[in-house]
N, C-alpha and C positions, 0 to 999 in steps of 0.2 A: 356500448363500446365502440359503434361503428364512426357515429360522431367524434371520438376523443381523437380515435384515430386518424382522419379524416383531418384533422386540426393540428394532429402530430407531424405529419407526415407534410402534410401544407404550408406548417411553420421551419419544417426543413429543407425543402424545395425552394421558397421565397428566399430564404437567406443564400440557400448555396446561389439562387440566381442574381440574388445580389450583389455576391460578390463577385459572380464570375463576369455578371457585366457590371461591376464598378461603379455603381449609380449609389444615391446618399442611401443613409440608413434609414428606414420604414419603420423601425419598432417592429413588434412582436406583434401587432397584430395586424401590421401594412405585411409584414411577411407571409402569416397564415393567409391572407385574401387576395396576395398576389402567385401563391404557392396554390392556392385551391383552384382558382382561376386558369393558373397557367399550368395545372393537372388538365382540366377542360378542354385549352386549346392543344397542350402536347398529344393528348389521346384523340384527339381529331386531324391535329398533323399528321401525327404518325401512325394510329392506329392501333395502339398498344403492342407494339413491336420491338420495342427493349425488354422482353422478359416478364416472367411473371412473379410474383412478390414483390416485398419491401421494396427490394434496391431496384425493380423496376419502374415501379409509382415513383420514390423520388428522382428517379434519373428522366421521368417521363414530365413529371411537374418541373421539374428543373428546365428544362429544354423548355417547354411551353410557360416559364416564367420569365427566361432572355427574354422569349418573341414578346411578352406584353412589356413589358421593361423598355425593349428596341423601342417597341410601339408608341406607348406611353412620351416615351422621350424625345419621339418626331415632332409631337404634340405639344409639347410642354418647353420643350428648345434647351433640352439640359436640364430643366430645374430640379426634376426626380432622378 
């Protein structure tokens, strides 16, 4: 269950960060693996300091889905 979760939670994070920064659509699984990824970086940003639960994890992978998203896009000159 910890898996599906993990995948749930990752494909919601990637989206909300998508659309918060406005970058193309990823599909459903550029979502989950930029949402699990940027759980990773947000929880080393921050430290897991937005709370605990649900709407923590995705407010936590969301933030940490901008920063790779920003990232990404220094990189790539827009394309993502």
């Amino acid at each position: 269950m910890g898996i599906l979760w993990t995948l749930i939670i990752g494909a919601i994070a990637g989206w909300l960060g998508s659309q918060i920064f406005k970058g193309g659509s990823l599909g459903l699984i550029g979502n989950i693996v930029v949402g699990i990824v940027g759980g990773f970086i947000g929880y080393w940003l921050l430290g897991g300091r937005l709370g605990d639960g649900v709407v923590g994890e995705i407010l936590t992978g969301t933030i940490g889905a901008i920063v790779l998203l920003a990232i990404v896009n220094l990189f790539t000159r827009g394309k993502v």
